[in-house]
N, C-alpha and C positions, 0 to 999 in steps of 0.2 A: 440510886442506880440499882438495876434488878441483875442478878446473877444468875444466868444459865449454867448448864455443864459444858457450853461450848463458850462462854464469856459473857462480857454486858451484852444486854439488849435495849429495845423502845430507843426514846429519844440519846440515850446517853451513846449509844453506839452510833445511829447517825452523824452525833455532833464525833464525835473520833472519827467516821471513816472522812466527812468532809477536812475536818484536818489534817487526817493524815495522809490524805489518798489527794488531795483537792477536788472526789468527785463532788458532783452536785446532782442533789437529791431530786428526782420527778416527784411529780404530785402522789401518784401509789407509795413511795419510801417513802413520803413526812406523811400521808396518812394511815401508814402502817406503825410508822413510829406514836403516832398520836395517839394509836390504838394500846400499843404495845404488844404489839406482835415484833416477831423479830425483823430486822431489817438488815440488808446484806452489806457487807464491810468490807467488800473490795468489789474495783470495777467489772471485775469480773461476773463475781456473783449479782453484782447492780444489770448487766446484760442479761444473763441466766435467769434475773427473776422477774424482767421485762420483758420476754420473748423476742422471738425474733419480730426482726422488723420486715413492714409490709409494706410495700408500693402500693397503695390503694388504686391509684390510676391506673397504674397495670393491671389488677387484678378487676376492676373493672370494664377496661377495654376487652383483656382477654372474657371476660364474661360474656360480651355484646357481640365478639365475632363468634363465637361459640351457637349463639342462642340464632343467629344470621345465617348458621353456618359457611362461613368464610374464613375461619381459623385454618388454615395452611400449618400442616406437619412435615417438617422436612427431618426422613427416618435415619437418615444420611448423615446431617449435621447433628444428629441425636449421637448414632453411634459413632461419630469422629469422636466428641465431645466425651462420651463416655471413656473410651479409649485412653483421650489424651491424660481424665481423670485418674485411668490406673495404669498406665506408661508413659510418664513423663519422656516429652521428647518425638511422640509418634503422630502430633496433629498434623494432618495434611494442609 
C-alpha cells in the first residue's frame, strides 16, 4: 500500500472506499487505480472527479435547433427562474 500525506492511494484506497462507502468504481477510478494515481474515497469526491453529468440528447437537439434556427428563448421564464433561484418562494 502506497502512503500519501493525505492517506492510501492506487488500488488499496479503492478497495476501502468500495467497502466502506459501497460505492462502485467507474471504469476512470479502476483505471486510475491501476495506474496509481490517486482515486477519490468518498461519493462525493467519486462525483467531483466525474464531472457533471450530461444529457447528450439534449444537448444535441438543442444544437440542431440552434443551427435551424428555431430555438425559442423565452426571457420571461429565464428571469422568473432566476428570481425564484435567489428568492425562494417568488415563482410566479
Amino acid at each position: 500500500m502506497m502512503i500519501s500525506a493525505i492517506g492510501p492511494t492506487g488500488t488499496q484506497r479503492m478497495a476501502d472506499m468500495i467497502r466502506t462507502n459501497g460505492a462502485k468504481p467507474n471504469v476512470a477510478t479502476a483505471q486510475a487505480a491501476a495506474t496509481g494515481e490517486t482515486v477519490p474515497s468518498t461519493p462525493a469526491a467519486l462525483l467531483a472527479a466525474e464531472g457533471a453529468p450530461i444529457d447528450s440528447d439534449k444537448v444535441a437537439s438543442i444544437k440542431a435547433a440552434l443551427a435551424a434556427g428555431t430555438y425559442a428563448i423565452n426571457p420571461r421564464a429565464i428571469a422568473d427562474r432566476m428570481i425564484a433561484l435567489d428568492l425562494p418562494g417568488t415563482a410566479r
